[in-house]
mmCIF file of the N, C-alpha and C atoms, coordinates in Angstrom:
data_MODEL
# 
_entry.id   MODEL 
# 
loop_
_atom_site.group_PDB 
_atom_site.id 
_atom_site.type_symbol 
_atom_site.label_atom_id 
_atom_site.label_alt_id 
_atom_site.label_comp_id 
_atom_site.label_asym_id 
_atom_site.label_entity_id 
_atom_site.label_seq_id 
_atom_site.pdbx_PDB_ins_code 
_atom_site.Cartn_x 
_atom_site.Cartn_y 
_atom_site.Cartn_z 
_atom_site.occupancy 
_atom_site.B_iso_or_equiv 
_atom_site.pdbx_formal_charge 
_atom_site.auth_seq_id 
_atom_site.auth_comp_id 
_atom_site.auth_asym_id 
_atom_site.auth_atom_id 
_atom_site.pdbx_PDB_model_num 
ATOM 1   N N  . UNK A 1 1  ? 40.330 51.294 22.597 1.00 0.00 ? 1  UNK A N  1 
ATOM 2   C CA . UNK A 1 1  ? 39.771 50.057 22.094 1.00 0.00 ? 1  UNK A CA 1 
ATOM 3   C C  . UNK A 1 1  ? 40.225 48.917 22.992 1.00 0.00 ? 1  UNK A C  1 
ATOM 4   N N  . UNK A 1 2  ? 39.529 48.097 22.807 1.00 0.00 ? 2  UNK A N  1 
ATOM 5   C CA . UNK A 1 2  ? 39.807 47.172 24.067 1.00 0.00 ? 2  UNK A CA 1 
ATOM 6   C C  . UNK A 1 2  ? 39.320 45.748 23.234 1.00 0.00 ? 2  UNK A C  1 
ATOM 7   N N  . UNK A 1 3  ? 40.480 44.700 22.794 1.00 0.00 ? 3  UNK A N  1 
ATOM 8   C CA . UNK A 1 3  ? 39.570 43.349 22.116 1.00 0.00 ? 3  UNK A CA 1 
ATOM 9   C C  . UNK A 1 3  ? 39.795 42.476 23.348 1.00 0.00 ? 3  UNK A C  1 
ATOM 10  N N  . UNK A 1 4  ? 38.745 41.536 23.585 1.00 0.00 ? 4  UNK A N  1 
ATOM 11  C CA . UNK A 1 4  ? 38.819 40.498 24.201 1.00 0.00 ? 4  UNK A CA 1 
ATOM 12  C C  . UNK A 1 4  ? 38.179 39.461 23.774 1.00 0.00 ? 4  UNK A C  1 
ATOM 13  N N  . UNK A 1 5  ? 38.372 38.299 24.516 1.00 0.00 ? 5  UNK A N  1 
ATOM 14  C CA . UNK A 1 5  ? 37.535 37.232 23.844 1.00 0.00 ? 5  UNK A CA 1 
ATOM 15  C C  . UNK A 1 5  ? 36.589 36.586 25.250 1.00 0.00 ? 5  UNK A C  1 
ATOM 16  N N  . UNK A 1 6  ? 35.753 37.375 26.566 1.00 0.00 ? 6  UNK A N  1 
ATOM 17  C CA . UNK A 1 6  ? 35.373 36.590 27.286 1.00 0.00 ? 6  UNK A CA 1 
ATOM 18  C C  . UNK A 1 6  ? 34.962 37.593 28.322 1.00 0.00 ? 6  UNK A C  1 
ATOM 19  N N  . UNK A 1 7  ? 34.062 37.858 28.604 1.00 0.00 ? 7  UNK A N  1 
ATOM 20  C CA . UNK A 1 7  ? 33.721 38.788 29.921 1.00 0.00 ? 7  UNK A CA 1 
ATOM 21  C C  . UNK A 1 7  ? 33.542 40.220 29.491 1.00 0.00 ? 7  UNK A C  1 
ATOM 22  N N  . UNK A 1 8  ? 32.989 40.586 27.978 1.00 0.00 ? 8  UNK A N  1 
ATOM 23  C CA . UNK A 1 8  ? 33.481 41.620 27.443 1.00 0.00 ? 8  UNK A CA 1 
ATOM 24  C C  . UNK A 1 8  ? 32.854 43.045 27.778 1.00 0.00 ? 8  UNK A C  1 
ATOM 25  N N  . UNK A 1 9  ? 31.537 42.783 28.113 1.00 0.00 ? 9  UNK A N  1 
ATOM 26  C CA . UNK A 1 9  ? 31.342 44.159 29.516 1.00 0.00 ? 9  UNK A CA 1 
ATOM 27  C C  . UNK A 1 9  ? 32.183 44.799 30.446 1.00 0.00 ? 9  UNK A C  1 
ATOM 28  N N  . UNK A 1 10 ? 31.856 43.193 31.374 1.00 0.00 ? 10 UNK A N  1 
ATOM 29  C CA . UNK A 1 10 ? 33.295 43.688 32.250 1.00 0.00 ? 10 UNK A CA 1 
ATOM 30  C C  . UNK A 1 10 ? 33.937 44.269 32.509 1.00 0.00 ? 10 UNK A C  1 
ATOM 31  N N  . UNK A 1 11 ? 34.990 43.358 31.206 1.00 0.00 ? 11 UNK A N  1 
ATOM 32  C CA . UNK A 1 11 ? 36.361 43.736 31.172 1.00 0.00 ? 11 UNK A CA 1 
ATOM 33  C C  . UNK A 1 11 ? 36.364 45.298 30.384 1.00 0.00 ? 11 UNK A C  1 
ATOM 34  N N  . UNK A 1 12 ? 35.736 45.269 29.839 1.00 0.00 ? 12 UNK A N  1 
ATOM 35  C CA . UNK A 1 12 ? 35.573 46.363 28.999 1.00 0.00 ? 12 UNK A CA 1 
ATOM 36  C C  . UNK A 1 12 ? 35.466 47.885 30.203 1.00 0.00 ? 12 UNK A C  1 
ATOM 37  N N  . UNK A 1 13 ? 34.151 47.116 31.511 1.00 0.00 ? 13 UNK A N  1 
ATOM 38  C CA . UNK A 1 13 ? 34.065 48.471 32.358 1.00 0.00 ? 13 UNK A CA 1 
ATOM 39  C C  . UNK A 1 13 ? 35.209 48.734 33.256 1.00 0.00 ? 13 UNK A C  1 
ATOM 40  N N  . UNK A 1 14 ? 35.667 47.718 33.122 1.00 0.00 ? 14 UNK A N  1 
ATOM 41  C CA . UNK A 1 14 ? 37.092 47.596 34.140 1.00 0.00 ? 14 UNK A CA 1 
ATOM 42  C C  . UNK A 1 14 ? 38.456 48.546 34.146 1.00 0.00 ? 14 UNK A C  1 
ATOM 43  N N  . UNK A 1 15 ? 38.422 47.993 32.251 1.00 0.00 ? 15 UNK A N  1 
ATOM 44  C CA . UNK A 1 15 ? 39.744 49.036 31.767 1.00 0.00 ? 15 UNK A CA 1 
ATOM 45  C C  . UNK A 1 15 ? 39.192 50.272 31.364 1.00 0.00 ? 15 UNK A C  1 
ATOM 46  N N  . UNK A 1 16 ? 37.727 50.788 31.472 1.00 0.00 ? 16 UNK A N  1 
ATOM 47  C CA . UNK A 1 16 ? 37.503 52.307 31.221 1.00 0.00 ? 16 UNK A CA 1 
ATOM 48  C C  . UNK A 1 16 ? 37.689 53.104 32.596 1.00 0.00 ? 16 UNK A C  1 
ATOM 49  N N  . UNK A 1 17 ? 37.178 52.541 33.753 1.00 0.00 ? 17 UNK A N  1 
ATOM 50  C CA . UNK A 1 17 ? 37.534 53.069 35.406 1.00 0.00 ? 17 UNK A CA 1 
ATOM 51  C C  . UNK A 1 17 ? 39.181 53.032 35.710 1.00 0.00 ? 17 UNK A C  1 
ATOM 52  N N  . UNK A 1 18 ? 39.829 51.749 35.571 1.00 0.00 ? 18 UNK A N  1 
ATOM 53  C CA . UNK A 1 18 ? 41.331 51.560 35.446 1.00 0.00 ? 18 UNK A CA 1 
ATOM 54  C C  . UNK A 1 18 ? 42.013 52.471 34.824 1.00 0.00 ? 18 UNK A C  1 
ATOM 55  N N  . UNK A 1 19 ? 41.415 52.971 33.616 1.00 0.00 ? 19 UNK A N  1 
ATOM 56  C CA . UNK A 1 19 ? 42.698 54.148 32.489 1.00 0.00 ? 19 UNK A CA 1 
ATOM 57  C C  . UNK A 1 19 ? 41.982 55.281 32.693 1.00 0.00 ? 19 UNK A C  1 
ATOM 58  N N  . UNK A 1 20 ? 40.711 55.446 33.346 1.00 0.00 ? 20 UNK A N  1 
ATOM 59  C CA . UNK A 1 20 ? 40.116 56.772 33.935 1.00 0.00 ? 20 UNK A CA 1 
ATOM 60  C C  . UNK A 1 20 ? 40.101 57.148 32.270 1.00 0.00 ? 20 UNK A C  1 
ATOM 61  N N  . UNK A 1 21 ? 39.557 56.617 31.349 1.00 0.00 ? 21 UNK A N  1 
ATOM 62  C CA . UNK A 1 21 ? 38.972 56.638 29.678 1.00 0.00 ? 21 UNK A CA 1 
ATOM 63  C C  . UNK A 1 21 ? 37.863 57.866 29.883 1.00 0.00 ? 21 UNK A C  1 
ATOM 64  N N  . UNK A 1 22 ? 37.514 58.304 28.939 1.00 0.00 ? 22 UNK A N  1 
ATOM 65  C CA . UNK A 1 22 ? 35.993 58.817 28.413 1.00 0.00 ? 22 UNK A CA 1 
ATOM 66  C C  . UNK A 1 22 ? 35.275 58.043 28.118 1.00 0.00 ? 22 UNK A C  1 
ATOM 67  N N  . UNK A 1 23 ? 35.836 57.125 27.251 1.00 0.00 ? 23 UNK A N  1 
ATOM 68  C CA . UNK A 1 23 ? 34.992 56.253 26.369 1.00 0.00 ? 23 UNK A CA 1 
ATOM 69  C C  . UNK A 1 23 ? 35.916 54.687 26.060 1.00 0.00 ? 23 UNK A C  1 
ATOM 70  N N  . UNK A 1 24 ? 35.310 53.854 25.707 1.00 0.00 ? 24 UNK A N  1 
ATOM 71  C CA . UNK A 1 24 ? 36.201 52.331 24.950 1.00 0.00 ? 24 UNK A CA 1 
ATOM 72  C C  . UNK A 1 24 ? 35.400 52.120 24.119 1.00 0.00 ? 24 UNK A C  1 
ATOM 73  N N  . UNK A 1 25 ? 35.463 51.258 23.446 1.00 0.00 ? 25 UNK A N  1 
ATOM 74  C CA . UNK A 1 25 ? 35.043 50.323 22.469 1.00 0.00 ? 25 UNK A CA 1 
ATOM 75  C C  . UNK A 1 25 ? 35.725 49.257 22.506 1.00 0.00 ? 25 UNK A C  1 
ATOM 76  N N  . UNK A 1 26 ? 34.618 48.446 22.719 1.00 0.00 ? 26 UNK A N  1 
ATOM 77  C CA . UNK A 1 26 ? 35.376 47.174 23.205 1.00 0.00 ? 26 UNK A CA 1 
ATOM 78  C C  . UNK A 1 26 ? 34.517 46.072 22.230 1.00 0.00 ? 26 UNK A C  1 
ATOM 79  N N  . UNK A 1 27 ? 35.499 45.211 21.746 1.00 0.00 ? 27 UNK A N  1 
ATOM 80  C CA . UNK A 1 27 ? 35.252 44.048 20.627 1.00 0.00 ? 27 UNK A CA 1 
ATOM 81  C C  . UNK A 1 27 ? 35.721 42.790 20.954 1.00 0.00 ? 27 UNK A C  1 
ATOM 82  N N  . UNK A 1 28 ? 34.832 41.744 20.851 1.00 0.00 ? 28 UNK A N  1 
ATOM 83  C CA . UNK A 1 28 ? 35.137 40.539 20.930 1.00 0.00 ? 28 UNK A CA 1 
ATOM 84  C C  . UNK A 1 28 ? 35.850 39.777 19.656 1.00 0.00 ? 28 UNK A C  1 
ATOM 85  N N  . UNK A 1 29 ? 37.112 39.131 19.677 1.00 0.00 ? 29 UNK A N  1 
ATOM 86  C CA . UNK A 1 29 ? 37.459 39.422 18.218 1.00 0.00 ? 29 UNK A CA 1 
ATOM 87  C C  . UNK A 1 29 ? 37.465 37.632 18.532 1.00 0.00 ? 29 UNK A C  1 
ATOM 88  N N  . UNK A 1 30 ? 36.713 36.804 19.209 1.00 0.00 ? 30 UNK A N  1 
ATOM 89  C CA . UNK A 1 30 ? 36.208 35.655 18.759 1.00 0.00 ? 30 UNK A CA 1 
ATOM 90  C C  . UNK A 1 30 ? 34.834 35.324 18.368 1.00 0.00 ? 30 UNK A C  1 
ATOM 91  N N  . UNK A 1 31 ? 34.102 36.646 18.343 1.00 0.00 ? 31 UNK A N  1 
ATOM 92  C CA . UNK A 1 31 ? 32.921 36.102 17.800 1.00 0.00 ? 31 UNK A CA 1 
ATOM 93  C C  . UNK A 1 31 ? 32.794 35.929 16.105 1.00 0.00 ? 31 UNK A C  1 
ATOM 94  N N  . UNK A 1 32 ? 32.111 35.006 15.562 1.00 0.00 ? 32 UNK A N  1 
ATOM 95  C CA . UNK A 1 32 ? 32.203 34.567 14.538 1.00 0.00 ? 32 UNK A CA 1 
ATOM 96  C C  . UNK A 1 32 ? 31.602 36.086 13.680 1.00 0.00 ? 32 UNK A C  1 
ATOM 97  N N  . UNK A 1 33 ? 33.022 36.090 12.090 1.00 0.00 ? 33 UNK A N  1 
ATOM 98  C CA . UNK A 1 33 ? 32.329 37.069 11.133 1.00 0.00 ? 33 UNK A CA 1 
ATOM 99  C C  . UNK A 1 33 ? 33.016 38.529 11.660 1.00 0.00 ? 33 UNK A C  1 
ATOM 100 N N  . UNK A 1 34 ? 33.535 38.800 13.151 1.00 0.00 ? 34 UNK A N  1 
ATOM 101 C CA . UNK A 1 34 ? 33.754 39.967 13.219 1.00 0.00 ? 34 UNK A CA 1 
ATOM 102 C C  . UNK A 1 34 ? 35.422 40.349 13.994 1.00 0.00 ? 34 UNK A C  1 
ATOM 103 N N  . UNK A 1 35 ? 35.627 41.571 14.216 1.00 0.00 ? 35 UNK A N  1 
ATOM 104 C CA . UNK A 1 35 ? 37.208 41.939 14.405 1.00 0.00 ? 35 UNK A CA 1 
ATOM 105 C C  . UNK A 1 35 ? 37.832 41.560 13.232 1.00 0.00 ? 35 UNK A C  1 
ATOM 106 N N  . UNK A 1 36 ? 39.344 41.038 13.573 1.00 0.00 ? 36 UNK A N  1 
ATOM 107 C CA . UNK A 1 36 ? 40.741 40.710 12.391 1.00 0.00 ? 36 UNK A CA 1 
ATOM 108 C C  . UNK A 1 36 ? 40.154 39.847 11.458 1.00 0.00 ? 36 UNK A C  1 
ATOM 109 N N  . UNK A 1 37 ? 40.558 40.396 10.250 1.00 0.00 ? 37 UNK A N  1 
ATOM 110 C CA . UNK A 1 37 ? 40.920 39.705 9.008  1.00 0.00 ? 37 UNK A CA 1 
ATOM 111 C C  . UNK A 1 37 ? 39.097 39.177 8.590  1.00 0.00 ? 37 UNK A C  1 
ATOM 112 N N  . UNK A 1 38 ? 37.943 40.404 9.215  1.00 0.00 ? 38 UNK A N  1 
ATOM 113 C CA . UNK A 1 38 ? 36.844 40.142 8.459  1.00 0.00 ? 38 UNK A CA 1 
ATOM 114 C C  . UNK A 1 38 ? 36.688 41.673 8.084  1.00 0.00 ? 38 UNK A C  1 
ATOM 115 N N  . UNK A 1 39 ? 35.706 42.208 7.135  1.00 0.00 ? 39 UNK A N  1 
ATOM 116 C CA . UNK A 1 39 ? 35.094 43.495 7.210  1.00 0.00 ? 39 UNK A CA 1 
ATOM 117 C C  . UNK A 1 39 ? 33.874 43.713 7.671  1.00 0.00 ? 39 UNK A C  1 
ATOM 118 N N  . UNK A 1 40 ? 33.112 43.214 8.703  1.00 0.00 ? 40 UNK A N  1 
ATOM 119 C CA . UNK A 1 40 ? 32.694 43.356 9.684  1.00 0.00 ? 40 UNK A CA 1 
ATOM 120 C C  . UNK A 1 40 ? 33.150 42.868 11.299 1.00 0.00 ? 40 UNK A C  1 
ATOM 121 N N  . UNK A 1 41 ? 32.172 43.612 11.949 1.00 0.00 ? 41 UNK A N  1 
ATOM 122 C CA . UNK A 1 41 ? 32.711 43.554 13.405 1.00 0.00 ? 41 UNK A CA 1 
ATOM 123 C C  . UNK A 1 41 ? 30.885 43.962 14.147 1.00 0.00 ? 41 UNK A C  1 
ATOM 124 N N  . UNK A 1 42 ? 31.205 43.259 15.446 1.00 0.00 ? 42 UNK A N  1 
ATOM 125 C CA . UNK A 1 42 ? 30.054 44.225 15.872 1.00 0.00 ? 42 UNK A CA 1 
ATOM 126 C C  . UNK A 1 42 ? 30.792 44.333 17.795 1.00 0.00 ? 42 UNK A C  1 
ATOM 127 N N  . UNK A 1 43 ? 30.508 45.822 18.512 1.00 0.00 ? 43 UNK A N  1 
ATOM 128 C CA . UNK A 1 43 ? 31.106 46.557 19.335 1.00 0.00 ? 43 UNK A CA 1 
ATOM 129 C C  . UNK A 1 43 ? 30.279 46.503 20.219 1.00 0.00 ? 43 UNK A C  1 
ATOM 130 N N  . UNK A 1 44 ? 31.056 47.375 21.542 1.00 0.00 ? 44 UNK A N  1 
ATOM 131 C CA . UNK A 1 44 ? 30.018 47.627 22.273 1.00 0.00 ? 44 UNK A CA 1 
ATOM 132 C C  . UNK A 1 44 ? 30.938 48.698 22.711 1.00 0.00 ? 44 UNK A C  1 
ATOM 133 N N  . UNK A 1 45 ? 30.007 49.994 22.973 1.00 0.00 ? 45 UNK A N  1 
ATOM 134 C CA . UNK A 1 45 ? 30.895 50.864 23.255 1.00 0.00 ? 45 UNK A CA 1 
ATOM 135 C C  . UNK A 1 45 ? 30.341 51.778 24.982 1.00 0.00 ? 45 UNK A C  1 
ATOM 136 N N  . UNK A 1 46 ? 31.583 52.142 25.589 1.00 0.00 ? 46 UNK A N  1 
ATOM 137 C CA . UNK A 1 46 ? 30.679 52.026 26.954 1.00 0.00 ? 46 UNK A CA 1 
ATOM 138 C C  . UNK A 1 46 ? 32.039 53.485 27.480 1.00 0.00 ? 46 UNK A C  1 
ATOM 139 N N  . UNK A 1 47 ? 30.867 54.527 27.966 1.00 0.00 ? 47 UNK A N  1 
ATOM 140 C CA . UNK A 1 47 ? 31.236 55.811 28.283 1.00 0.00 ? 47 UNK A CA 1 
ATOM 141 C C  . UNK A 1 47 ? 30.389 56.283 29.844 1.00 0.00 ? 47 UNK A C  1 
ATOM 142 N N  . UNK A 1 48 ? 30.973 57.288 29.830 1.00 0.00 ? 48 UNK A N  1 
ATOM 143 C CA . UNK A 1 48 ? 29.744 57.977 31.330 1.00 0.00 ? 48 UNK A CA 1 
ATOM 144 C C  . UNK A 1 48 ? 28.304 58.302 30.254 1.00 0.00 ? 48 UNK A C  1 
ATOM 145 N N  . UNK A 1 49 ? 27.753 57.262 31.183 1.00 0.00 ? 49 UNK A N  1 
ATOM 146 C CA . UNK A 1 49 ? 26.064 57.865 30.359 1.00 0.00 ? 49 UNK A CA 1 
ATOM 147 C C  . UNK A 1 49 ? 25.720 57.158 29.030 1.00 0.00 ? 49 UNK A C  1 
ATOM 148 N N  . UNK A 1 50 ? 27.077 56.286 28.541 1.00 0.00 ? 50 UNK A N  1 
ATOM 149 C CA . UNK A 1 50 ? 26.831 55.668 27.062 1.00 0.00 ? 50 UNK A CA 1 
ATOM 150 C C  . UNK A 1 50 ? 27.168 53.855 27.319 1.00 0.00 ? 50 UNK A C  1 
ATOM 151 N N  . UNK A 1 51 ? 26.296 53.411 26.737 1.00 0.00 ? 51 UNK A N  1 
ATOM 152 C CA . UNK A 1 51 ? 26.275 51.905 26.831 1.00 0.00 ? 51 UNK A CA 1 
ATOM 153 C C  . UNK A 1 51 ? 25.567 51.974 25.418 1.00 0.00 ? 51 UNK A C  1 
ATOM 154 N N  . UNK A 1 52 ? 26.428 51.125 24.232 1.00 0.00 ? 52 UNK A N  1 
ATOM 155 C CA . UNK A 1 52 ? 25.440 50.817 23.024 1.00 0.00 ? 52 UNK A CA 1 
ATOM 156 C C  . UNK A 1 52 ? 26.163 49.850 22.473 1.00 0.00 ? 52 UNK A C  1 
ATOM 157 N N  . UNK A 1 53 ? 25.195 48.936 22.174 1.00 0.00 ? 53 UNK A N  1 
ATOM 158 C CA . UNK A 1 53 ? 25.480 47.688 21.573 1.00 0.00 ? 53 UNK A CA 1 
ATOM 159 C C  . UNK A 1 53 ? 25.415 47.892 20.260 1.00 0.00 ? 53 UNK A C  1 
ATOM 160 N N  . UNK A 1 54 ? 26.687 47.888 19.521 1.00 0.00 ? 54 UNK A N  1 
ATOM 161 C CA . UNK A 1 54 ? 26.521 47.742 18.035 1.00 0.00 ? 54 UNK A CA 1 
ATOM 162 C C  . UNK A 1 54 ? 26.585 46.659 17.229 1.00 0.00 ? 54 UNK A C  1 
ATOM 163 N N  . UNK A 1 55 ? 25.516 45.863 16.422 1.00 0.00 ? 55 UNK A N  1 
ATOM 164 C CA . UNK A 1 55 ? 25.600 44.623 15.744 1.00 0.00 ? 55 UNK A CA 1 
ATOM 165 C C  . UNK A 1 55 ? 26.299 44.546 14.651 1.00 0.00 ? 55 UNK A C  1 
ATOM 166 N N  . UNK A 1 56 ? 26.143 43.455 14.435 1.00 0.00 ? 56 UNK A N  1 
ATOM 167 C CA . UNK A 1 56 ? 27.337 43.068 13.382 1.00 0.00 ? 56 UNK A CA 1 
ATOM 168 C C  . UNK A 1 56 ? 27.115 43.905 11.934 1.00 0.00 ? 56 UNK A C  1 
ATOM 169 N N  . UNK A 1 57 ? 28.209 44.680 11.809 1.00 0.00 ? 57 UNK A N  1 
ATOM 170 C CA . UNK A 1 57 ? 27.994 45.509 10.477 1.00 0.00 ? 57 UNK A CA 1 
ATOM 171 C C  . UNK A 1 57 ? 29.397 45.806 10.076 1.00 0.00 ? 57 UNK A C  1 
ATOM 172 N N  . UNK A 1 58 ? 29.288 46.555 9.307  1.00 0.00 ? 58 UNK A N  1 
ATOM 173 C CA . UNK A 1 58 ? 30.773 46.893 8.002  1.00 0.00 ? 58 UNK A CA 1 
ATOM 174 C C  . UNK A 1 58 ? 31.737 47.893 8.660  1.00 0.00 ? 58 UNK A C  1 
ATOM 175 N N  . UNK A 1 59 ? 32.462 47.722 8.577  1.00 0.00 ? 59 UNK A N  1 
ATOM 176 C CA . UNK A 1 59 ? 33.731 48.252 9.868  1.00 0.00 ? 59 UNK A CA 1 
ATOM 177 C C  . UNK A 1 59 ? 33.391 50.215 9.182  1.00 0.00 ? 59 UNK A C  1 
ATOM 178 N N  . UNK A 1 60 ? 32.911 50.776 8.616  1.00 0.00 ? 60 UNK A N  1 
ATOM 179 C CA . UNK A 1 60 ? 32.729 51.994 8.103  1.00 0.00 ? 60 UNK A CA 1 
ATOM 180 C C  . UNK A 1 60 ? 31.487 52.448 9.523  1.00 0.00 ? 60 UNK A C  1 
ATOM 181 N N  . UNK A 1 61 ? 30.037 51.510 8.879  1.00 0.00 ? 61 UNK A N  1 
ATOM 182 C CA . UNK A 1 61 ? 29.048 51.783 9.957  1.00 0.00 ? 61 UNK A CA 1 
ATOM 183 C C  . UNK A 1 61 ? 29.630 51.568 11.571 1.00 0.00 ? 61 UNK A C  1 
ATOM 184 N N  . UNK A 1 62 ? 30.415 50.690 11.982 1.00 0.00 ? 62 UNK A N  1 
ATOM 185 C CA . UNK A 1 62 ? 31.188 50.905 13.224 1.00 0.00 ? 62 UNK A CA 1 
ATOM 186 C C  . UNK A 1 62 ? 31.710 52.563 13.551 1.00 0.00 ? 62 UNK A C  1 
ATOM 187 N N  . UNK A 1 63 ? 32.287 52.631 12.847 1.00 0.00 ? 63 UNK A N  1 
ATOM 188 C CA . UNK A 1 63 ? 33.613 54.023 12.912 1.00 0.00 ? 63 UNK A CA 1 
ATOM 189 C C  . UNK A 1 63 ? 32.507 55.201 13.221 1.00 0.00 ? 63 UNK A C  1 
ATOM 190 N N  . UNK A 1 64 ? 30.943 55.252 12.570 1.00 0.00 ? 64 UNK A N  1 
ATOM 191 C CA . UNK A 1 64 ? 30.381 55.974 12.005 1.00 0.00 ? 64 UNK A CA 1 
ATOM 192 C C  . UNK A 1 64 ? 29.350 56.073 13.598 1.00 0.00 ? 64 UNK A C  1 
ATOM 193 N N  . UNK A 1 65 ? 29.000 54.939 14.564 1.00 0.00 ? 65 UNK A N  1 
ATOM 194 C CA . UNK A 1 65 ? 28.822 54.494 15.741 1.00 0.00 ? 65 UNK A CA 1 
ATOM 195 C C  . UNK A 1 65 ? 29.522 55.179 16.396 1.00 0.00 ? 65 UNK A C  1 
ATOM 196 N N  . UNK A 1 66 ? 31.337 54.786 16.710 1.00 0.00 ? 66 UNK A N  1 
ATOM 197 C CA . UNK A 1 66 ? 32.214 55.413 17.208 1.00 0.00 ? 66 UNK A CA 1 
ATOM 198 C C  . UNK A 1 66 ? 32.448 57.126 17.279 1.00 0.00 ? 66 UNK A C  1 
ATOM 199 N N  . UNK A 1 67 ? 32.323 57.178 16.260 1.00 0.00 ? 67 UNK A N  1 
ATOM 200 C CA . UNK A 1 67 ? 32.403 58.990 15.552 1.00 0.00 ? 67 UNK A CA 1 
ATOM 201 C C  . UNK A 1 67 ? 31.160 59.304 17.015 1.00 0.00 ? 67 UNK A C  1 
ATOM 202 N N  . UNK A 1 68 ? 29.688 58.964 16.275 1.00 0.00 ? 68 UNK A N  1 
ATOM 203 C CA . UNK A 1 68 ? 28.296 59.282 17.074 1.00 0.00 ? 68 UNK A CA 1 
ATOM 204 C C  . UNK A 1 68 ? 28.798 59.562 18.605 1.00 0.00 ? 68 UNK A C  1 
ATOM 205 N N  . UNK A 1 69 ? 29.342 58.941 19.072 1.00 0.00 ? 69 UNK A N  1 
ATOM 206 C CA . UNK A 1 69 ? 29.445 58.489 20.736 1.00 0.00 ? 69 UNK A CA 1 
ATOM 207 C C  . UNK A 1 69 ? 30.363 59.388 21.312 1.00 0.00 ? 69 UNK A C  1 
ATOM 208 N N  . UNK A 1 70 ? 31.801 59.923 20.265 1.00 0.00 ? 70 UNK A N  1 
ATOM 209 C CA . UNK A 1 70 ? 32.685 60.912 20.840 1.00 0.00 ? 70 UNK A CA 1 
ATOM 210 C C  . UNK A 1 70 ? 31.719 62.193 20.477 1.00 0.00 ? 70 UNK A C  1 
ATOM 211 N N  . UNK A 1 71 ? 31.134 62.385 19.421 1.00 0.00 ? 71 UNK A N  1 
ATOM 212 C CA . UNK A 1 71 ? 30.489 63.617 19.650 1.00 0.00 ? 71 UNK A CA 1 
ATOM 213 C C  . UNK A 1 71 ? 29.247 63.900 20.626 1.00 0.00 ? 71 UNK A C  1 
ATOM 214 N N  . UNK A 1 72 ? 28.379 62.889 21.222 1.00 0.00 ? 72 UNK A N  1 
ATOM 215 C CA . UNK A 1 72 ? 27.483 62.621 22.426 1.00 0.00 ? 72 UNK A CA 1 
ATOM 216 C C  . UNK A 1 72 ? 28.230 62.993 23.409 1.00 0.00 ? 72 UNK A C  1 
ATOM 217 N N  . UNK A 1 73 ? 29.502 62.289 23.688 1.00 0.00 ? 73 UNK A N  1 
ATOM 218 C CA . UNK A 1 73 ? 30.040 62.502 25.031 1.00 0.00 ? 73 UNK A CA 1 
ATOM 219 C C  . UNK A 1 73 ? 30.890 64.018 25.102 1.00 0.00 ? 73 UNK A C  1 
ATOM 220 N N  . UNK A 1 74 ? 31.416 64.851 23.567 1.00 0.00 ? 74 UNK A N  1 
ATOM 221 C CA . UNK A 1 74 ? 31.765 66.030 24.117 1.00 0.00 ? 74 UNK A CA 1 
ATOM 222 C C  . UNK A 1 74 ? 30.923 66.877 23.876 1.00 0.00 ? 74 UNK A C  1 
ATOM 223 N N  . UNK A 1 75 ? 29.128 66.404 23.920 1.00 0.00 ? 75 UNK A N  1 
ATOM 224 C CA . UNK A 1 75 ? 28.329 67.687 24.070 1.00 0.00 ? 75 UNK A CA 1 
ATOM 225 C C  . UNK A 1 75 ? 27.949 67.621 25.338 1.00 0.00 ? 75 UNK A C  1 
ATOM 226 N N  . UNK A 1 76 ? 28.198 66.927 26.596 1.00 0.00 ? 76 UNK A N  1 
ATOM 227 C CA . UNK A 1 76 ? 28.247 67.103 27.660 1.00 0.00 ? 76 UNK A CA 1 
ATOM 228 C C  . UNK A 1 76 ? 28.496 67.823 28.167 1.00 0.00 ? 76 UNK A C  1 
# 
């Protein structure tokens, strides 16, 4: 997981090549309504072959996104 507040592609593709990752999920935890101390969030999650923008929804439908994306990337 990766929160930032600014460049969040990026930074996001930066530290998945940098930690040699499978996968991140990366969250902006200044956008309004989502990350800390709300129950929504909306992600973006970025793998070999996976780029998906997830909108703002209930930290369950996130996880449920997240879940989707590790099982995509280990049917590779």
């Amino acid at each position: 997981f990766a929160a930032e507040t600014e460049s969040l592609r990026q930074n996001a593709a930066d530290k998945l090549r940098r930690k040699r990752l499978d996968l991140i999920v990366a969250n902006d935890v200044s956008a309004p309504g989502a990350g800390f101390e709300h129950d929504t969030n909306e992600v973006l999650i970025l793998g070999e072959g996976i780029e998906q923008n997830v909108s703002l929804a209930d930290k369950r439908a996130i996880a449920a996104a997240v879940l989707d994306a590790v099982v995509a990337l280990r049917a590779t």
